[in-house]
N, C-alpha and C positions, 0 to 999 in steps of 0.2 A: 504493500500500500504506500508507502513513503517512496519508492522507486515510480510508482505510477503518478502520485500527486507532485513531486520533481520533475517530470519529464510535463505533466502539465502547464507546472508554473514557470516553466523553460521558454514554453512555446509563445513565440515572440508576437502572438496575434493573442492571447489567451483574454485579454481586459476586452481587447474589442470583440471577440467571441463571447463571453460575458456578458458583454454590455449588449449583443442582438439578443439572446435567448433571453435577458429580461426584459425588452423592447418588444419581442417577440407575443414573449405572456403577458405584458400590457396589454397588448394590441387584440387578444384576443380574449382579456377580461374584460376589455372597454365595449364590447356589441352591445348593444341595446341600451347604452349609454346615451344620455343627452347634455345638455348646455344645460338644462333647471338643474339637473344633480347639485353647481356650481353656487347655486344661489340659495343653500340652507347657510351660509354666514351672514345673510342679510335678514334671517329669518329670526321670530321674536320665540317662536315657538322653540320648546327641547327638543333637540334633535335625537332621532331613534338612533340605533344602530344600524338601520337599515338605509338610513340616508347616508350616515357616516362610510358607510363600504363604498356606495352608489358614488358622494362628493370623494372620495381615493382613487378609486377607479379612473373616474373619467379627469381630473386633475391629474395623473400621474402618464394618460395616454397625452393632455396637451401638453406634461412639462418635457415628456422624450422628443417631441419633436423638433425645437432647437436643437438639442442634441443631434440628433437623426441628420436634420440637415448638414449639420457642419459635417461632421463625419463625411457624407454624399459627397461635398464641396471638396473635401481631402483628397477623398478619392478620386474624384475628377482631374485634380489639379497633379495628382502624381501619374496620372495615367500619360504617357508618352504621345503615342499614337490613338486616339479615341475617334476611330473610324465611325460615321455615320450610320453607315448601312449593317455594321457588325454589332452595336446597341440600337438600334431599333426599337426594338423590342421593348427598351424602358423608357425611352420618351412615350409611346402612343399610349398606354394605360393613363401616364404623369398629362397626358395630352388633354384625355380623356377629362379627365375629373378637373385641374387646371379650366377646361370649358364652359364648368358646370360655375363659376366663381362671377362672372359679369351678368348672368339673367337675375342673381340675387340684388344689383345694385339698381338697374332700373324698373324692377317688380317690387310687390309689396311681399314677395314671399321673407321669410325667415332667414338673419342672417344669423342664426342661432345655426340655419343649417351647415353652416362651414364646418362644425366639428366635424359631420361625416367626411368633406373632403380631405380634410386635413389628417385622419384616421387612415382613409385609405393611401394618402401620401406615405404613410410613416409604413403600410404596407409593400409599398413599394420600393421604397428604402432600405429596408432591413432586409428583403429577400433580394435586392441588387447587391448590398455589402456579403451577404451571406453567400452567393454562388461565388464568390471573391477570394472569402478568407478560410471556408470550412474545407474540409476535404470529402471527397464522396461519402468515407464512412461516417463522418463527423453530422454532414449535414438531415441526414436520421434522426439528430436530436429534433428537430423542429417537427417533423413528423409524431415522433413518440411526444411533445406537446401537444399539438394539433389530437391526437389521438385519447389523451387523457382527462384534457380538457372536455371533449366533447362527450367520452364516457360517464363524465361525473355530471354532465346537464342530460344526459340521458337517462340517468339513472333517477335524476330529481326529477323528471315528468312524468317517465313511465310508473314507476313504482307508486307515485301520488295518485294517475289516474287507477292502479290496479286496486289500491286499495281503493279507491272511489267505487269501483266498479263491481270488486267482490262485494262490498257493504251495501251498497245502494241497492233500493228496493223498486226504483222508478220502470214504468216500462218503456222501454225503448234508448233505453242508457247504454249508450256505445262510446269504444274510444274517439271515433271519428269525429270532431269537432270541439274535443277539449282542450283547453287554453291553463295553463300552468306559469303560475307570477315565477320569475325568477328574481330574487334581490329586490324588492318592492314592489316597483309600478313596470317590472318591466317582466314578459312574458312570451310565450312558445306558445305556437298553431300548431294542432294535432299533425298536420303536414309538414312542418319544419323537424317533429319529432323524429317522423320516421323517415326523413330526410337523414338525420344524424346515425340512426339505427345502419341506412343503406351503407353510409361514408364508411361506418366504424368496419362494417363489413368488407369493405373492399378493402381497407387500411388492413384492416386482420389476416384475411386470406393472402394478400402479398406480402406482406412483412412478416410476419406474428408466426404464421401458421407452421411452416417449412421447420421450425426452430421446436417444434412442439412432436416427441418420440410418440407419444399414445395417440392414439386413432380415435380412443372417447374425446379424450380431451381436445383433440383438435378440431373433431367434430362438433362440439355440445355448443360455441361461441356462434356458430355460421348456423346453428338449428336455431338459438335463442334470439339471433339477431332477425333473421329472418321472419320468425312469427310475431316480433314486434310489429315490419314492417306488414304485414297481414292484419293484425289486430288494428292500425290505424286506418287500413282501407285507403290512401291513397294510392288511387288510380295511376297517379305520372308514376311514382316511385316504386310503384311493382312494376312498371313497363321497364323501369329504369335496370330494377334487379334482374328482370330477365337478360335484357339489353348486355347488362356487364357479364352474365353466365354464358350469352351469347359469344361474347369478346372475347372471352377467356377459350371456347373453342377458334378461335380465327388467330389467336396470337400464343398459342402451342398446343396443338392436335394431340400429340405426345401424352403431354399434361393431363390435358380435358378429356379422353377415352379413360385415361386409367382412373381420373376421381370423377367421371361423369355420372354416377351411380349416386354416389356422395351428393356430389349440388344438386340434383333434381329431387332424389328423397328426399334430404335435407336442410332442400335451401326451397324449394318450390312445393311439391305435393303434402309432405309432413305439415309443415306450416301453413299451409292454406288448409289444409284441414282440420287444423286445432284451432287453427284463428276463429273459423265460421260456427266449428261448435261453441267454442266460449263466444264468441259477441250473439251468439243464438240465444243464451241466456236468459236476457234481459230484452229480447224481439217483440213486438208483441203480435209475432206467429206465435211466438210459444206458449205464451198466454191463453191460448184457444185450444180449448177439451177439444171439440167435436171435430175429428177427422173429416167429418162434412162439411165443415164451417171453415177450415183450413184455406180460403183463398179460391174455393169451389172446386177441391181436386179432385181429378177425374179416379176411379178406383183403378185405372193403369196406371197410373203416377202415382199412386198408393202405394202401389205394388213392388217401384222400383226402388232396388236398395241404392243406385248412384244416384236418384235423385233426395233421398230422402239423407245420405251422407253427405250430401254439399247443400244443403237446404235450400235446394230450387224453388221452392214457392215462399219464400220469405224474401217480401220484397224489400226490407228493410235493408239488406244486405247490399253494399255499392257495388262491390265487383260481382253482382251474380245477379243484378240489376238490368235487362239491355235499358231501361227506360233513365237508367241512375247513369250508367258507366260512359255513356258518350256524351253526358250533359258540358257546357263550359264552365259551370259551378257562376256564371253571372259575365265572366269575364270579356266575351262578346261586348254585351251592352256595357262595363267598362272601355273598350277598346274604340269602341265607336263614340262615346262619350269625351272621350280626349284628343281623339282626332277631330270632333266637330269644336270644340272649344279652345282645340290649338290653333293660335293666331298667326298663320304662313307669311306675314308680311312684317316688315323693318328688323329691330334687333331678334326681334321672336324667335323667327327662323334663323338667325346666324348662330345663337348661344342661348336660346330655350330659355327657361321659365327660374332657372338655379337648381340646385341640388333641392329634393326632393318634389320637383315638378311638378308630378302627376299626384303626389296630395294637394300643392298649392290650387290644383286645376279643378280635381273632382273628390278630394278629401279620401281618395282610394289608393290603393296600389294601381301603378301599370300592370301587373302581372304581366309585361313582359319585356324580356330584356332591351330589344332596338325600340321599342315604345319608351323606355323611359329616359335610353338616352339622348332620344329626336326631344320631350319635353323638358329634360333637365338642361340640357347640352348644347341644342340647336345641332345644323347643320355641320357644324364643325366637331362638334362631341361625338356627333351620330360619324362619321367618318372615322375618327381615331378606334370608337368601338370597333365598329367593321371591321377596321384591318387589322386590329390586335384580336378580332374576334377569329377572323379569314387564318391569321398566321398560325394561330389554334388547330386550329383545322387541318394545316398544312402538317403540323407535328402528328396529331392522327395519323393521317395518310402515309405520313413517314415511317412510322414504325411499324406500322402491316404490312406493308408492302416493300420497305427501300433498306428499312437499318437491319442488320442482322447481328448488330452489339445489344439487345435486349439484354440491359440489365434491370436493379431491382429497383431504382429510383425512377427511371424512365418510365417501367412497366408499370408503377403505382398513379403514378403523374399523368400519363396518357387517359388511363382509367378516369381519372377526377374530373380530367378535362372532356371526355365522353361524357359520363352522367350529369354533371351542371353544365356543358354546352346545350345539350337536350331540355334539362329544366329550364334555362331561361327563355324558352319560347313561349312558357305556362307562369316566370314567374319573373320579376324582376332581376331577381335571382345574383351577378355578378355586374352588374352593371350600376348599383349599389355599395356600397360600405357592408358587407354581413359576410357572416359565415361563409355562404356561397363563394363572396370576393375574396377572401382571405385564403380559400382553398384553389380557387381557380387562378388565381395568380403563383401561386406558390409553385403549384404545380406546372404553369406557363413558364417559370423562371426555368424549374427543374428539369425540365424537358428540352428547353432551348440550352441548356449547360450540358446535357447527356443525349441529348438527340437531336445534335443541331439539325435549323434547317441553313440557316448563313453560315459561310467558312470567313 
């Protein structure tokens, strides 16, 4: 231990390695963080403990950012050669959000919302210093963050709706549409949960699992993870988890034959069918004695044991719904609601409405990603997205197709940037200051450091 902690505090980058992984865990205890947090010192009232975390939090993510910048500034100014075209990549995201900063001064929106740009800056920073100074095995730490973090907000959603769910007497009580405070006033959509459930999953299965001798135990995390994402009944994010079982055949046949048994038992059929029993529970099919009275089933659909194991006539259920599962959940008449109220003429269109837009417009989310950077951003925001959206894309196609150096960082990174490039066409998703951004950028660094697409 004294030979390992000497050979650490040797290492001539260790304060500034230091300084991002606690930059880093700033940045990802500030989400859901606001500008009021700041303002319990002006306040006459006792302040809880739950304001005091809240006013830490979000203070401690604007005081890194001084910091962050100078550091950037360092780095810049030692860099010899700083080719254009070979950092790309970290102007257009900087471009991005940098866009969103001029609609807040000639609008009435919120210049309260600068913390999230500023947020996202300080993520762009620390993952450009990071592919710099870490080594491949090194920068693993920020994953095993990313990972920890998100298990410990998982576990305070899930667990609070199960026990809600076991105890609760109501009919028609499902996980689907439950909302869990985290840290005061600020809180998780049953969707974002099992958002977290899918991530943990794929972070698990590339990293985690390979390292794990027992076959139960490497199993039981991708069974448990899975029927979270079932009991939430989000639509996108079970497309999503098939989508990645699907990937995982396209990016090693190898692999995917010999544990293909595994993820469809365990990741797909197992869990969809525990989910449907347990959220059957509380249906209020179930509630209903008479086999007659059941929804007017016919005595052949009685009869059938696969319909009576996936509870086909319980219309309550989303994924076993046709009339639930293709619904937009509203987001249509959102969409068309911000388009008709977005104003195409003078500064509007060059640089949008400021960071958070599409609440200042219709007090809603865009739910989706180029929607809220055309209102946040304007015309100029909306293009930096694209092409750091497009260069996404290209790293995809790079690695199915072109790199034959798959390794373990690349292999996780691709993956991230599949599933959240998919969700933000349903959610604002990365185009945003959140989880989503934090992950898709990371992974965007990661990939262009191990899977370049620019030499």
């Amino acid at each position: 231990h004294m030979k390992l902690t000497s050979k650490i505090l040797k290492d001539k980058d260790f304060f500034i390695k230091l300084t991002l992984v606690f930059c880093f865990s700033i940045s990802w205890l500030s989400i859901s963080s606001s500008f009021q947090n700041l303002l319990i010192i002006n306040s006459n009232e006792k302040i809880t403990i739950t304001q005091l975390i809240n006013f830490i939090r979000t203070a401690l993510n604007m005081c890194i950012f001084p910091l962050l910048v100078y550091l950037f500034v360092k780095m810049l100014t030692e860099i010899n050669d700083f080719r254009f075209k070979k950092n790309l990549f970290y102007l257009m995201p900087l471009g991005y959000f940098l866009s969103q900063i001029p609609g807040l001064f000639y609008t009435s929106n919120s210049m309260e919302n600068l913390q999230y740009i500023l947020s996202s800056i300080n993520i762009i920073i620390i993952m450009t210093l990071s592919v710099r100074v870490f080594k491949s095995n090194e920068i693993l730490i920020l994953i095993y963050i990313a990972f920890i973090i998100m298990f410990f907000v998982l576990m305070n959603s899930f667990l609070k709706d199960l026990i809600e769910f076991i105890f609760s007497k109501d009919v028609g009580k499902m996980f689907y549409g439950s909302m869990n405070i985290i840290i005061g006033e600020n809180y998780i959509r049953s969707s974002g949960t099992s958002r977290i459930a899918l991530i943990l999953l794929i972070i698990y299965s590339t990293v985690f699992m390979n390292s794990i001798s027992s076959q139960i135990f490497k199993t039981i995390p991708l069974f448990l993870f899975s029927i979270i994402i079932f009991l939430y009944e989000s639509r996108a994010i079970v497309l999503l988890l098939i989508i990645f079982i699907i990937s995982n055949l396209l990016f090693d046949h190898k692999f995917f034959l010999k544990n293909i048994k595994k993820y469809l038992i365990f990741c797909l059929f197992l869990p969809f069918l525990i989910a449907i029993q347990i959220n059957y529970v509380h249906s209020p099919a179930s509630f209903v004695t008479s086999l007659a009275e059941k929804n007017n089933l016919s005595k052949e659909k009685e009869e059938d044991f696969l319909c009576r194991i996936t509870k086909c006539h319980d219309d309550s259920l989303r994924l076993l719904n046709k009339n639930k599962i293709f619904t937009s959940s509203g987001r249509f008449n959102d969409w068309n609601n911000l388009i008709r109220k977005f104003n195409f003429k003078d500064n509007y269109s060059i640089f949008g409405y400021g960071s958070q837009g599409d609440r200042y417009l219709i007090n809603q989310t865009a739910s989706n990603g180029v929607l809220y950077a055309l209102v946040s951003s304007g015309i100029i925001g909306l293009s930096f997205y694209l092409a750091f959206s497009f260069m996404a894309f290209l790293h995809i196609v790079k690695f199915f197709f072109k790199n034959k150096d798959k390794n373990i960082i690349s292999y996780i990174s691709i993956f991230i940037l599949i599933v959240i490039g998919i969700r933000s066409l349903i959610e604002s998703s990365y185009a945003v200051f959140s989880i989503d951004f934090i992950l898709f950028y990371m992974s965007f660094v990661l990939a262009e450091k191990y899977n370049k697409i620019l030499k």
